[in-house]
DSSP file (Angstrom, degrees, kcal/mol; ACC not computed):
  #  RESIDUE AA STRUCTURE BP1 BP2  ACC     N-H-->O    O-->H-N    N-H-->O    O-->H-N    TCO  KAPPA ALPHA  PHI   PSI    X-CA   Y-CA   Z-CA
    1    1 A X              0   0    0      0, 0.0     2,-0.2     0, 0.0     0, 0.0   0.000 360.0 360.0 360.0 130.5  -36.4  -35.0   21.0
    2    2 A X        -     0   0    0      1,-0.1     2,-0.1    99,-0.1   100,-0.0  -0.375 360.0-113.2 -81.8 154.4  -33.0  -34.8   19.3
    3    3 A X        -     0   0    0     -2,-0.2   101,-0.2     1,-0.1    -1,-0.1  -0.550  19.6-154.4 -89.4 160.8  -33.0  -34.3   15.9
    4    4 A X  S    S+     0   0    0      1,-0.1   101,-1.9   100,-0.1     2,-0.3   0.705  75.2  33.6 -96.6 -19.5  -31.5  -37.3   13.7
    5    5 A X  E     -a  105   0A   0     99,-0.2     2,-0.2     2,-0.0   101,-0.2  -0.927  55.4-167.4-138.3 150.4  -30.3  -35.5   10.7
    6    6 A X  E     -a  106   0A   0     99,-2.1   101,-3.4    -2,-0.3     2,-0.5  -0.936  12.9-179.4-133.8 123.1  -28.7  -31.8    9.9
    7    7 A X  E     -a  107   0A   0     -2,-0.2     2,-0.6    99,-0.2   101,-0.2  -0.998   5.3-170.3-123.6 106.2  -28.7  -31.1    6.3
    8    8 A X        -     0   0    0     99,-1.8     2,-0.2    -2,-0.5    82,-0.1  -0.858   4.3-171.9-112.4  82.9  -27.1  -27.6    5.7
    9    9 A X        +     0   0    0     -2,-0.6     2,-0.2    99,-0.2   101,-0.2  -0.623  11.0 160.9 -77.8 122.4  -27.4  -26.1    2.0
   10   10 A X  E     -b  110   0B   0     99,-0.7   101,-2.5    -2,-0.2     2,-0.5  -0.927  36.7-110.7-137.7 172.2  -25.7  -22.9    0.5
   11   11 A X  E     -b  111   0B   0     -2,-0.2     2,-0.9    99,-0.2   101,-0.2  -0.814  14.4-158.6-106.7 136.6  -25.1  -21.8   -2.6
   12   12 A X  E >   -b  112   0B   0     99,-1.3     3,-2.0    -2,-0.5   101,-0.5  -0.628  14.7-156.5 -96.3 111.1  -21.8  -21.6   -4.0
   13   13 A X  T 3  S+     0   0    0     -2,-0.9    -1,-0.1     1,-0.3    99,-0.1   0.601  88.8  38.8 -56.9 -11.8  -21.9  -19.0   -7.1
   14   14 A X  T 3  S+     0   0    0    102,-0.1    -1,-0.3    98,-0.0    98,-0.1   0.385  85.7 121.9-110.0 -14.8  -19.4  -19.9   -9.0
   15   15 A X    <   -     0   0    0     -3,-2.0    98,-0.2    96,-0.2   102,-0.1  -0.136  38.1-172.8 -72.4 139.1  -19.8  -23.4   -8.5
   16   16 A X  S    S+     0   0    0      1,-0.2   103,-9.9    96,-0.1   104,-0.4   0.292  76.0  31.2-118.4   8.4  -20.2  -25.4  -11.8
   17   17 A X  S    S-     0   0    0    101,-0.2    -1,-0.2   102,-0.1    58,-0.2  -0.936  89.8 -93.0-162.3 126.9  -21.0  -28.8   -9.8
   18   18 A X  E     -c   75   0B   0     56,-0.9    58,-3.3    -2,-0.2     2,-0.4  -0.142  39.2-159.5 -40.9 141.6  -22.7  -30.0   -6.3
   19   19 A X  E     -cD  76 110B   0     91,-2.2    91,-1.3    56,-0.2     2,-0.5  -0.737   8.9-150.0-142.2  97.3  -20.3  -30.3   -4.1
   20   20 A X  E     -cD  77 109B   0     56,-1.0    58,-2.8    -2,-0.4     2,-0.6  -0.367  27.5-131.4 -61.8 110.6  -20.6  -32.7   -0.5
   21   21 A X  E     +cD  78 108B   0     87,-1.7    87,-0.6    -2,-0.5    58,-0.1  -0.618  30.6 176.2 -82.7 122.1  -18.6  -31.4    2.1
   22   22 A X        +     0   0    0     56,-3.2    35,-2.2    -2,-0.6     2,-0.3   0.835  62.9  37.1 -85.4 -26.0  -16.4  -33.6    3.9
   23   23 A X  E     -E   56   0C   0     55,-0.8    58,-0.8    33,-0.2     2,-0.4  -0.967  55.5-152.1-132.2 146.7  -14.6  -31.5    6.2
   24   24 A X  E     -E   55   0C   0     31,-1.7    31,-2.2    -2,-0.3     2,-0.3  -0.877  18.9-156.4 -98.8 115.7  -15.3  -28.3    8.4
   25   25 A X  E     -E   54   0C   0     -2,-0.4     2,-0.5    57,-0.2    66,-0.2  -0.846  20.2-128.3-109.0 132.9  -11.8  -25.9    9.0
   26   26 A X  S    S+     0   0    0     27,-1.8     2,-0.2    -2,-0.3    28,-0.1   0.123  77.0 107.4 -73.2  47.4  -12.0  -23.7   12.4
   27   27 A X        -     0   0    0     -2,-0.5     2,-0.2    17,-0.2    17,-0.1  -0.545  52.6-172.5-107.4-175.5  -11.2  -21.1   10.7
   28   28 A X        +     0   0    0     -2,-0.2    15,-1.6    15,-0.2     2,-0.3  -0.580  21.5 155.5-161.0 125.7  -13.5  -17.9    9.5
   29   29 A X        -     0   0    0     54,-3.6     2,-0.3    -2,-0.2    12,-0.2  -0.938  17.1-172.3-163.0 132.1  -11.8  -15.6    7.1
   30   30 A X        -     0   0    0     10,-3.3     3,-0.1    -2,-0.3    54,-0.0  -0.981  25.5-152.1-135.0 136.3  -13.8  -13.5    4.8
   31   31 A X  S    S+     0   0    0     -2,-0.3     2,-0.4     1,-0.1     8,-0.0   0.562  91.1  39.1 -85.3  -1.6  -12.6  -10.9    1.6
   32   32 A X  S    S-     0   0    0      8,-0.1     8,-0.2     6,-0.1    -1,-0.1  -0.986  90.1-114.9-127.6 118.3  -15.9   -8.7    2.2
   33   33 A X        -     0   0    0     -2,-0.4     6,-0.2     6,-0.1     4,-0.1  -0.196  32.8-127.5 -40.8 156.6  -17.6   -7.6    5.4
   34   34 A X    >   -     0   0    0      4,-2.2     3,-1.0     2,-0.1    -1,-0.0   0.064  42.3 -69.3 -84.9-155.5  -21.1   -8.9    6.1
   35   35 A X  T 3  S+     0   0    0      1,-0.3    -2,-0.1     2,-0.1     0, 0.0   0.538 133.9  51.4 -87.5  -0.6  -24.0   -7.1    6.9
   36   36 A X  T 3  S-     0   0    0      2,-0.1    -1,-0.3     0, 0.0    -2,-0.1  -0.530 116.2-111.5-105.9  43.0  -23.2   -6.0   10.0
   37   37 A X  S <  S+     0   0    0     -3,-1.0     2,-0.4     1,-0.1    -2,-0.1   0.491  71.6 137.9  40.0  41.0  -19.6   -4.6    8.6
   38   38 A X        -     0   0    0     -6,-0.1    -4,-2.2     2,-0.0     2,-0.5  -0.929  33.5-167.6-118.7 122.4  -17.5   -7.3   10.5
   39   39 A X        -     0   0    0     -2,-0.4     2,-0.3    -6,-0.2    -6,-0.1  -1.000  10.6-146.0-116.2 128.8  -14.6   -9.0    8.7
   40   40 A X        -     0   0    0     -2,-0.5   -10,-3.3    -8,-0.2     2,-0.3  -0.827  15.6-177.6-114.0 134.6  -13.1  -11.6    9.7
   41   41 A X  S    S-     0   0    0     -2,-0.3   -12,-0.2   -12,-0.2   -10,-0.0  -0.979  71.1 -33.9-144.0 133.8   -9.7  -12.0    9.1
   42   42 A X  S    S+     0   0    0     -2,-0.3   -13,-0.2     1,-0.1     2,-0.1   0.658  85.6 148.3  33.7  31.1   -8.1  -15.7   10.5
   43   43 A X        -     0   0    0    -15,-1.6   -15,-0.2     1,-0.1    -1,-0.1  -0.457  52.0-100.0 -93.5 162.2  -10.3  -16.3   13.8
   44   44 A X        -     0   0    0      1,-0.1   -17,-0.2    -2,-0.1     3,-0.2  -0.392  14.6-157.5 -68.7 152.9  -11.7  -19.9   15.6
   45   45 A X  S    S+     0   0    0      1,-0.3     2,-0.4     6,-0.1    -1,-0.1   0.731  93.1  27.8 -75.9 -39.3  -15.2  -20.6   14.7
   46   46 A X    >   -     0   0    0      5,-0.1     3,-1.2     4,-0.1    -1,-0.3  -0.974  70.0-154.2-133.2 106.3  -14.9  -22.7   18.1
   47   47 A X  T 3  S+     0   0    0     -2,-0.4     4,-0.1     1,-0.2    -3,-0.0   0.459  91.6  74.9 -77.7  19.1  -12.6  -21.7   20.7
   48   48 A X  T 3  S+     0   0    0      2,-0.1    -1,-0.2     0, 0.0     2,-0.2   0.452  96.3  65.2 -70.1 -30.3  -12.5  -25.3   21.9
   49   49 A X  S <  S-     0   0    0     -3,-1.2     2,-0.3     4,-0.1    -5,-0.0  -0.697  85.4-118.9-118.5 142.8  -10.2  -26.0   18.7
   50   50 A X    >   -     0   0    0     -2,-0.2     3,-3.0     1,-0.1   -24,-0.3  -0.652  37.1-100.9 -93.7-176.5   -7.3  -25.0   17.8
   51   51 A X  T 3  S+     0   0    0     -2,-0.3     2,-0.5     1,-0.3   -25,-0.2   0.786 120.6  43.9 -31.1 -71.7   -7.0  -22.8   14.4
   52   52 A X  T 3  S+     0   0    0    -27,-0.1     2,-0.5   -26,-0.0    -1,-0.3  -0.160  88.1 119.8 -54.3  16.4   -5.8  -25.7   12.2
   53   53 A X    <   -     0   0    0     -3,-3.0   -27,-1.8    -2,-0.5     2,-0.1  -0.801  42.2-175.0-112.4 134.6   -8.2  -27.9   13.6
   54   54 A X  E     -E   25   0C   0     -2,-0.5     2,-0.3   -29,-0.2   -29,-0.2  -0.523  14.1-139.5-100.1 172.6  -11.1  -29.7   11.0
   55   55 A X  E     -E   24   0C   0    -31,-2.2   -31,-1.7    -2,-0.1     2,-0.2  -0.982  10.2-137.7-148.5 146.2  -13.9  -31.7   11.5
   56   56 A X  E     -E   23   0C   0     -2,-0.3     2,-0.5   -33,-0.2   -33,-0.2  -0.582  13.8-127.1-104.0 143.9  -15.1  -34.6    9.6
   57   57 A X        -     0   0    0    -35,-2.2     4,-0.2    -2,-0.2    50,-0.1  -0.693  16.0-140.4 -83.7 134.4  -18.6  -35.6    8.6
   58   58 A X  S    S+     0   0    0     -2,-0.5     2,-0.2    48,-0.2    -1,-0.1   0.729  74.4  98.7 -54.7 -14.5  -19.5  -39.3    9.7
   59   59 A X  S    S-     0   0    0     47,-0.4     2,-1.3   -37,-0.1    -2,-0.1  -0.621  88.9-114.9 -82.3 148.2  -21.3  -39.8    6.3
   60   60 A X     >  -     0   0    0     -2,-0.2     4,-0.9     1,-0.2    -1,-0.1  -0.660  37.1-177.1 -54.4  87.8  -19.8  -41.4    3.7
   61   61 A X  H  > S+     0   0    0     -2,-1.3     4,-2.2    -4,-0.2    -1,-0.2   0.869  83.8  60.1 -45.0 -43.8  -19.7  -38.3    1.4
   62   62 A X  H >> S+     0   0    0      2,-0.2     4,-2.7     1,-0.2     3,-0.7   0.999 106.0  52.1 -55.5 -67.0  -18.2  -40.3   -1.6
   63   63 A X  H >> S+     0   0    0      1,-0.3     3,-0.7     2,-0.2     4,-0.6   0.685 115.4  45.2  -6.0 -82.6  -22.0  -42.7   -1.3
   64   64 A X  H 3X S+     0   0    0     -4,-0.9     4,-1.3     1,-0.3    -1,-0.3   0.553 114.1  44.3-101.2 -34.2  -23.8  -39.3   -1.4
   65   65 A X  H <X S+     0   0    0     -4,-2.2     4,-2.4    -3,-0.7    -1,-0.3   0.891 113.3  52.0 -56.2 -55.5  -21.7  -37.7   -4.3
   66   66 A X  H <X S+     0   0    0     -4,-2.7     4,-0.9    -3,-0.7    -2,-0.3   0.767 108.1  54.6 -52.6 -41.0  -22.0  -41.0   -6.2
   67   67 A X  H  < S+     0   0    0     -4,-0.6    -2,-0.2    -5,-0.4    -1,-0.2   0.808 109.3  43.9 -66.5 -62.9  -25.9  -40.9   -5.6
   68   68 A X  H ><>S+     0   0    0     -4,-1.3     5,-1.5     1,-0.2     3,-1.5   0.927 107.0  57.7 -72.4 -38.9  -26.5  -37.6   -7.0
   69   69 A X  H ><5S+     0   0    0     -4,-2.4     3,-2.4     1,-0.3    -2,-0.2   0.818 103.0  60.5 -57.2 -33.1  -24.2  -38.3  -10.0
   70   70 A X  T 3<5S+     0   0    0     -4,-0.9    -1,-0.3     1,-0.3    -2,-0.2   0.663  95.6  59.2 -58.5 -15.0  -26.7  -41.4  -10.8
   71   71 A X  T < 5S-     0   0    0     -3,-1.5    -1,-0.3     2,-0.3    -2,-0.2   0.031 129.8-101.0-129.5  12.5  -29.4  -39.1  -11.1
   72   72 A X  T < 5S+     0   0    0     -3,-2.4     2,-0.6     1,-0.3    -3,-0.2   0.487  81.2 120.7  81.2   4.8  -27.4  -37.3  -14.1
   73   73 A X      < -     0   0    0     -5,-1.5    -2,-0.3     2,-0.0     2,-0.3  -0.845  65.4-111.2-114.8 143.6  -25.9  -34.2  -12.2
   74   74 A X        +     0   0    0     -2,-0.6   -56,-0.9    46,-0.1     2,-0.3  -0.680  52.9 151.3 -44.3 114.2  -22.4  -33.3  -11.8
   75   75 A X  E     +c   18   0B   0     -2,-0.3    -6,-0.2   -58,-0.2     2,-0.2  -0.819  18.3 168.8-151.7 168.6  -21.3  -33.5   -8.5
   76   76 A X  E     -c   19   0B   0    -58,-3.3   -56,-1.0    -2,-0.3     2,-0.2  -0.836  36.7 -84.5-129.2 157.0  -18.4  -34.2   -5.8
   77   77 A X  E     -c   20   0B   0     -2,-0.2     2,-0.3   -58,-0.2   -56,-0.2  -0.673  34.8-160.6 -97.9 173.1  -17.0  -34.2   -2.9
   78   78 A X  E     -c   21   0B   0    -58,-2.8   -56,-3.2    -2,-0.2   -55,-0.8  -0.882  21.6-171.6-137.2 125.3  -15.2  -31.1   -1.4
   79   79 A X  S    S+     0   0    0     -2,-0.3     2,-0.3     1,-0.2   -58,-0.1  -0.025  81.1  76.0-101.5  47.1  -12.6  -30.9    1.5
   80   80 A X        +     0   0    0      1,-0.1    -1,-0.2   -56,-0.0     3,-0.1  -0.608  46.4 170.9-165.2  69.8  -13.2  -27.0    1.2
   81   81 A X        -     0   0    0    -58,-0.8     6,-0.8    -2,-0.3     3,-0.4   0.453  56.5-113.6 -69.7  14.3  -16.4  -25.6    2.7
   82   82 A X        -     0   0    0      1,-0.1    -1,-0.3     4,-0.1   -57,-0.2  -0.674  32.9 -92.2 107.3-158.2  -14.9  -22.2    2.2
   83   83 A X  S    S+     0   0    0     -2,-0.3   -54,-3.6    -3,-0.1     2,-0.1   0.047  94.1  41.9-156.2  45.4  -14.0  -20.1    5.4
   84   84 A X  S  > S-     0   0    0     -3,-0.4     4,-1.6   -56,-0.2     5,-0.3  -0.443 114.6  -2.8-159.7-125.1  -16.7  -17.9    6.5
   85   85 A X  H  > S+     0   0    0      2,-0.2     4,-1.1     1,-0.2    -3,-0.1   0.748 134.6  35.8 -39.6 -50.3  -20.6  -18.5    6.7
   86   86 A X  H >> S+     0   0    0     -5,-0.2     4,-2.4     3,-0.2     3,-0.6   0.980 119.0  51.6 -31.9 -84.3  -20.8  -22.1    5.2
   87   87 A X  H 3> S+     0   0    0     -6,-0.8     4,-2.1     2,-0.2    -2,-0.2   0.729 111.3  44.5 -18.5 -76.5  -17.7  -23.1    6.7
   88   88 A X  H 3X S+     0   0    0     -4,-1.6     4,-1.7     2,-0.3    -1,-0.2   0.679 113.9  50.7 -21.1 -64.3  -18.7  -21.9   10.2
   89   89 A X  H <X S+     0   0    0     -4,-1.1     4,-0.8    -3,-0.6    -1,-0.2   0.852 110.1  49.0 -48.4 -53.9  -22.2  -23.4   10.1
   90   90 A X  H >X S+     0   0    0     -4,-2.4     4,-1.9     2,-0.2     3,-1.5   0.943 113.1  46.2 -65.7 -55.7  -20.9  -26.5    9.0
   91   91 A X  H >< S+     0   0    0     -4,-2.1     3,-1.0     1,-0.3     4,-0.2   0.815 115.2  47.6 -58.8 -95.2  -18.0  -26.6   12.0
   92   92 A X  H 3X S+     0   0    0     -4,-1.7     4,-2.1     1,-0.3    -1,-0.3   0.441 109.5  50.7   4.0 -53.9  -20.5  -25.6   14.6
   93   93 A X  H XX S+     0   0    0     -3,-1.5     4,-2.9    -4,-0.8     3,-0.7   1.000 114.1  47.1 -84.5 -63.6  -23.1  -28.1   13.5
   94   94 A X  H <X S+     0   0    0     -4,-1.9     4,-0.8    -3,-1.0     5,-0.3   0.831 112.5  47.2 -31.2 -77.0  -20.2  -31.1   13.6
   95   95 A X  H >4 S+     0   0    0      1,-0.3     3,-1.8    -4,-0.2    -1,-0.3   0.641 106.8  55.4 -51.5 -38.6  -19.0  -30.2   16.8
   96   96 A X  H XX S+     0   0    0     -4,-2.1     3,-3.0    -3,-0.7     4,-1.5   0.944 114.3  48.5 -32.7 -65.6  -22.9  -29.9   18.4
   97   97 A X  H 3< S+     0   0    0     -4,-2.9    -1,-0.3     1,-0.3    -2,-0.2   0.627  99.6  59.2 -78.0   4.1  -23.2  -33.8   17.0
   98   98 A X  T << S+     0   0    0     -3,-1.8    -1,-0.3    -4,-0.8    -2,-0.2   0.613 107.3  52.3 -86.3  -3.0  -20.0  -35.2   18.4
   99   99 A X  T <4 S+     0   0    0     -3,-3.0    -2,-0.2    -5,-0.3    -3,-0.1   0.880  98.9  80.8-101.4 -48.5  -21.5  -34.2   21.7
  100  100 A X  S  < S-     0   0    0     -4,-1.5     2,-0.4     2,-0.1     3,-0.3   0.055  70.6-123.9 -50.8 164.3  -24.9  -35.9   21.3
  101  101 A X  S    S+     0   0    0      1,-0.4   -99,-0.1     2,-0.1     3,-0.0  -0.927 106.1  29.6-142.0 141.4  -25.9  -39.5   21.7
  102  102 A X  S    S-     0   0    0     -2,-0.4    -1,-0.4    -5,-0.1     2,-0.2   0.713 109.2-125.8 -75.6 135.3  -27.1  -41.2   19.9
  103  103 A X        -     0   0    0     -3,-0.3    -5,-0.1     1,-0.1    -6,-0.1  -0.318  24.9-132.9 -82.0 102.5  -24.8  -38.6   17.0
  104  104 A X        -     0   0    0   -101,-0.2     2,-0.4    -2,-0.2   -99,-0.2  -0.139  25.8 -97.4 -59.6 177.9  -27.1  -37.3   14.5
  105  105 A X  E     -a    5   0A   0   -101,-1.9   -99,-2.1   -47,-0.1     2,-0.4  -0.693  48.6-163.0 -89.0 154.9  -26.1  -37.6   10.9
  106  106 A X  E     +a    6   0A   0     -2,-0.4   -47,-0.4  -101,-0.2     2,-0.3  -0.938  19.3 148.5-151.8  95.3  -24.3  -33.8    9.7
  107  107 A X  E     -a    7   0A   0   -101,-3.4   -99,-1.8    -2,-0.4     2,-0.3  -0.994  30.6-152.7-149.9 164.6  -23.8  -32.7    6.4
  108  108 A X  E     - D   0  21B   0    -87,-0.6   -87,-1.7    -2,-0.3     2,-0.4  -0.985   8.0-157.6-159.7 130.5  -23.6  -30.0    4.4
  109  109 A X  E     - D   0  20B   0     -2,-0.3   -99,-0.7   -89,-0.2   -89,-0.2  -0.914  12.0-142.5-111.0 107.2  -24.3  -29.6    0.5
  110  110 A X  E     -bD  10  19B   0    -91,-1.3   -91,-2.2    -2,-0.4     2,-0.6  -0.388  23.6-156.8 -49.0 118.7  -22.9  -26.7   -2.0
  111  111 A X  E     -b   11   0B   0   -101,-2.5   -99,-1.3   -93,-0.2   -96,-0.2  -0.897  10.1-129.6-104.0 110.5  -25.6  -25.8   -4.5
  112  112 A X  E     -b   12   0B   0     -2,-0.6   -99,-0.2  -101,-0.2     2,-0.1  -0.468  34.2 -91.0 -44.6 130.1  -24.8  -24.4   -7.5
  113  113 A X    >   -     0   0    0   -101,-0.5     3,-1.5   -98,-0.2     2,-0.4  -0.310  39.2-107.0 -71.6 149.5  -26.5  -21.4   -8.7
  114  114 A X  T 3  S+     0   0    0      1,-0.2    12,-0.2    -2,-0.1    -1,-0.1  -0.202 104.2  13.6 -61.3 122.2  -29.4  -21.6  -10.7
  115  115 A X  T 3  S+     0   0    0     10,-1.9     2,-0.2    -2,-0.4    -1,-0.2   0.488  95.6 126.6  98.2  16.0  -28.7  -20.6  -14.3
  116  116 A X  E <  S-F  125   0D   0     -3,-1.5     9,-3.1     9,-0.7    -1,-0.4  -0.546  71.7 -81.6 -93.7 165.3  -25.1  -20.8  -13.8
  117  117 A X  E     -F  124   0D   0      7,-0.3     2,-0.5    -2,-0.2     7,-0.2  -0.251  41.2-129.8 -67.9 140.3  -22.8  -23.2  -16.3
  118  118 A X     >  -     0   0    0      5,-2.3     4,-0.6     1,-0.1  -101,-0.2  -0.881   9.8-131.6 -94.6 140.6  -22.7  -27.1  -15.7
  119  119 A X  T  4 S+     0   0    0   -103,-9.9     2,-0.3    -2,-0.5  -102,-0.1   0.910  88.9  41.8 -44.7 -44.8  -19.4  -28.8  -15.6
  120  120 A X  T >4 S+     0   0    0   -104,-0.4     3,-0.5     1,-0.1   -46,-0.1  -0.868 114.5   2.3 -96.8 150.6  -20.6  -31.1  -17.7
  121  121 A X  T 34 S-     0   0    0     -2,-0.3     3,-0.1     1,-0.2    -1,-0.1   0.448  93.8 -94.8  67.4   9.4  -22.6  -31.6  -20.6
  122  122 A X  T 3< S+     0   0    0     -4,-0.6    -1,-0.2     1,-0.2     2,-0.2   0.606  85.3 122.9  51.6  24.3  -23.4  -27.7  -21.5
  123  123 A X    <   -     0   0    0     -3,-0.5    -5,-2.3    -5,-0.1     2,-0.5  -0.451  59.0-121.4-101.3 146.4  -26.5  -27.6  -19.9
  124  124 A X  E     -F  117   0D   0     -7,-0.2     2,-0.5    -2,-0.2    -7,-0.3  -0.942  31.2 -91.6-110.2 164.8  -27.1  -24.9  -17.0
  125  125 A X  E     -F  116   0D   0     -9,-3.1   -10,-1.9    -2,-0.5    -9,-0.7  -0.553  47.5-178.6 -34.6  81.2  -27.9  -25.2  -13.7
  126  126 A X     >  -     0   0    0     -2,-0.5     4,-0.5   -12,-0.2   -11,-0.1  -0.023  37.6-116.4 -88.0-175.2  -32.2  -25.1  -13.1
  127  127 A X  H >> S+     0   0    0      2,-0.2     4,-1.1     1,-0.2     3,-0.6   0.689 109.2  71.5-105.4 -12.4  -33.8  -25.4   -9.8
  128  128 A X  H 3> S+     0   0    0      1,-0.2     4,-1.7     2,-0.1    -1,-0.2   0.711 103.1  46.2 -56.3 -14.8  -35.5  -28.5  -10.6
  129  129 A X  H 3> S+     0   0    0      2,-0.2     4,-1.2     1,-0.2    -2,-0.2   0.883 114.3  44.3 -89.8  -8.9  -32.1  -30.1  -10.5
  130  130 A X  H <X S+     0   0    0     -3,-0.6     4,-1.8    -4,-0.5    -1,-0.2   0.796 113.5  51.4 -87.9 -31.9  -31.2  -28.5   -7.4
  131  131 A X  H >X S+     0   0    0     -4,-1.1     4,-2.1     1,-0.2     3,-1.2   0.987 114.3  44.8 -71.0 -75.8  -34.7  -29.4   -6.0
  132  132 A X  H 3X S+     0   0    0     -4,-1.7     4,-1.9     1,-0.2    -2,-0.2   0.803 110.1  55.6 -66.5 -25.3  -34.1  -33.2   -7.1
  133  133 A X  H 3X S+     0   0    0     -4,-1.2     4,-3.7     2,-0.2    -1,-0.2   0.929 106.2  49.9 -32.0 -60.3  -30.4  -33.1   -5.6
  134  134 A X  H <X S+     0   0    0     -4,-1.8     4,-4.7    -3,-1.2     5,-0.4   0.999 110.7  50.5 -49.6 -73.4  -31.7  -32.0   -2.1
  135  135 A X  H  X S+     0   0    0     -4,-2.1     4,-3.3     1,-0.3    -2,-0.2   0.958 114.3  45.8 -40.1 -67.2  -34.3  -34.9   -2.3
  136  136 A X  H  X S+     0   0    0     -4,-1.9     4,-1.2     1,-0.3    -2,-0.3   0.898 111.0  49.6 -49.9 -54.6  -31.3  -37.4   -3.2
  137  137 A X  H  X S+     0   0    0     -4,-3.7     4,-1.2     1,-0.2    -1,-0.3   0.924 114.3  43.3 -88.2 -42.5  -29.1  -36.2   -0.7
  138  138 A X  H  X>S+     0   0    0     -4,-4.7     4,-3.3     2,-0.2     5,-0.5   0.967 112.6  55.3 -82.0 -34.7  -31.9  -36.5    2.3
  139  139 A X  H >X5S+     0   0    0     -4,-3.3     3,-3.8    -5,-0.4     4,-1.1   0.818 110.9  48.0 -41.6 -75.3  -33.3  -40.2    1.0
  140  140 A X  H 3<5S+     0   0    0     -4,-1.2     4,-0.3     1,-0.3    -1,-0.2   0.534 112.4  43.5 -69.4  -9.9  -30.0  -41.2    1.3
  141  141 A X  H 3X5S+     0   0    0     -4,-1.2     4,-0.6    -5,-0.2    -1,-0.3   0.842 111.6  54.3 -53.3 -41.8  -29.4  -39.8    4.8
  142  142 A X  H <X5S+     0   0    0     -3,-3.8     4,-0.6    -4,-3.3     6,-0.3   0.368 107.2  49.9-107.5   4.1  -32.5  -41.0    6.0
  143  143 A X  H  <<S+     0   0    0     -4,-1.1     4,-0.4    -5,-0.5    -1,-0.3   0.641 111.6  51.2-118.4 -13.3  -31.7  -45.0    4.7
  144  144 A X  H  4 S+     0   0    0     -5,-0.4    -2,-0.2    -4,-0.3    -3,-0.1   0.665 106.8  48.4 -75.7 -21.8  -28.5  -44.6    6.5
  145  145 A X  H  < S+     0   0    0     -4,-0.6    -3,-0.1     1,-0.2    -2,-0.1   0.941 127.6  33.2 -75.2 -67.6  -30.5  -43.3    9.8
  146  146 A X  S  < S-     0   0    0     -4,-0.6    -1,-0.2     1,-0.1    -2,-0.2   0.306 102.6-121.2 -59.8  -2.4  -32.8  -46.8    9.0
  147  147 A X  S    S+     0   0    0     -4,-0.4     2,-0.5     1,-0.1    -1,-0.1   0.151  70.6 126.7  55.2  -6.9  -30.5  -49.0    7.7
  148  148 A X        -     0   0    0     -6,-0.3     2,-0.5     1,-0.1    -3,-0.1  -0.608  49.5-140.5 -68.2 110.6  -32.8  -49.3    4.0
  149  149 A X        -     0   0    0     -2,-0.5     2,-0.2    -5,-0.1    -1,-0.1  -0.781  20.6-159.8 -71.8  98.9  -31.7  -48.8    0.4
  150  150 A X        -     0   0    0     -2,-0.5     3,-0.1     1,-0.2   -10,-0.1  -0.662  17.6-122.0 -93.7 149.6  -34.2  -47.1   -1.6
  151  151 A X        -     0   0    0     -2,-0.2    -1,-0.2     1,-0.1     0, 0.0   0.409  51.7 -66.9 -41.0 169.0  -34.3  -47.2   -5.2
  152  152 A X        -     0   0    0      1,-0.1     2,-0.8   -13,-0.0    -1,-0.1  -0.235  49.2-104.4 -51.8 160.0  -34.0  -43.6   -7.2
  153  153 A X              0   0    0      1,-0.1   -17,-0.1    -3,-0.1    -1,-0.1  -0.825 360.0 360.0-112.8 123.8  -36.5  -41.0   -7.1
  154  154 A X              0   0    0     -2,-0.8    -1,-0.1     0, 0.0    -2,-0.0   0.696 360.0 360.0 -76.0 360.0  -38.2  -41.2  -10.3
């Protein structure tokens, strides 16, 4: 069975708001090596693609931004998963679902860290809000897979 949804979470550290990624860049360019002491410095994620080439999520992102914001948390959407681990994941996962049929839904959400500043309201960032984010973002995936519109999640 193919799966119907890919939901892809990292955390951005600096981030002072959720942030719904609309677009995937083939790029991977990193300012630190990883753990295996590989830097990556302008390369394809996909050699399919060229350099300059993005890829777009099919979900409304603005919907899913709007959604979360209902629910009293900051957040937006982002045409700027970064250009290295996120980034990557997210391109990969896109291109994998333009290839399926029927095309799951593919998105991928920037978490703030916990105890980090909110953009709004002077509050920091706990992991029950991150917790209750997650949950918003997959209801509202999974009533776009069904067609339904559920209420909030109290």
């Amino acid at each position: 069975m193919r799966p119907a949804i890919g939901l892809h979470l990292g955390v951005a550290v600096n981030a002072t708001e959720i942030r719904v990624e609309r677009l995937a860049a083939n790029e991977r360019t990193a300012s630190r090596p990883d753990v295996d002491n590989v830097l990556p410095m302008g390369e394809r994620c996909h050699c399919g693609f060229g350099i300059a080439d993005k890829l777009e999520s099919s979900i409304a992102t603005g919907a899913i931004a709007a959604r979360i914001r209902r629910h009293g948390l900051p957040a937006r959407v982002s045409d700027d998963a970064g250009r290295y681990v996120c980034n990557s994941t997210y391109f990969a996962a896109l291109e994998i679902a333009e290839r399926l049929d029927p095309r799951p839904l593919t998105l991928f959400v920037h978490l703030p860290m916990p105890g980090k500043p909110r953009s709004v309201g002077g509050m920091t960032w706990q992991l029950d809000d991150l917790v209750l984010a997650t949950r918003v973002v997959l209801l509202a995936l999974t009533d776009q897979l069904t067609g339904r519109i559920t209420g909030p999640i109290a």
